[in-house]
C-alpha positions as CSV (number, residue, x, y, z in Angstrom):
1,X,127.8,37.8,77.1
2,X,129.9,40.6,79.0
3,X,131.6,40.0,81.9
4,X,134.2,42.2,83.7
5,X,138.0,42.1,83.3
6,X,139.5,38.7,85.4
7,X,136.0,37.4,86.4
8,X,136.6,34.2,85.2
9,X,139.8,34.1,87.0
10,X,138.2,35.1,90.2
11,X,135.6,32.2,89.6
12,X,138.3,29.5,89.0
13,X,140.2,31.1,92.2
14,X,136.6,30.6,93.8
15,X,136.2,26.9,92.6
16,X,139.5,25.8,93.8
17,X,139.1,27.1,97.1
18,X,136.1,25.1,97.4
19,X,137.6,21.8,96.2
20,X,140.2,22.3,98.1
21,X,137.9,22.6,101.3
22,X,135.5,19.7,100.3
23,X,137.8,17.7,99.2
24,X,141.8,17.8,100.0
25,X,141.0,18.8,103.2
26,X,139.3,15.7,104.7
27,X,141.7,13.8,102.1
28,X,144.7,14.9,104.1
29,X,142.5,15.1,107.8
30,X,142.3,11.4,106.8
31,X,145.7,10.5,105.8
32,X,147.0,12.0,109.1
33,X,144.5,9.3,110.7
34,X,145.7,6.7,109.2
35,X,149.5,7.9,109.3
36,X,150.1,8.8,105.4
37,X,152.0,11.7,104.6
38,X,151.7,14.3,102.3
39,X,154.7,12.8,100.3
40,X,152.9,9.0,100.2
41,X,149.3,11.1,99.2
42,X,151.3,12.9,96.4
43,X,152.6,9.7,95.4
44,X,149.3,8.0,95.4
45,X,148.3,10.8,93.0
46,X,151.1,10.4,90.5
47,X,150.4,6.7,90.6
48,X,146.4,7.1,89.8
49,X,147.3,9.7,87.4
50,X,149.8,7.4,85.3
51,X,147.1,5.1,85.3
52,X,144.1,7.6,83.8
């Protein structure tokens, strides 16, 4: 298959824009509801990721 120089790059770029708007968007839109910060989301992360 032929693709042009950095297309898959520009996809990946793509792809994480549009998590980032689908999902860590309304993540943090939330959070702000409910008064977590930014620091207690990241830590929530860590904590999930430890676990995986």
């Amino acid at each position: 298959m032929f693709v042009t120089s950095g297309a898959r790059n520009a996809l990946r770029f793509r792809r994480r824009e549009r998590f980032a708007q689908q999902f860590i968007d309304p993540l943090v839109t939330e959070a702000d509801k409910l008064g977590v910060s930014i620091a207690e989301l990241e830590t929530m992360l860590d904590q999930r990721e430890g676990a995986r």
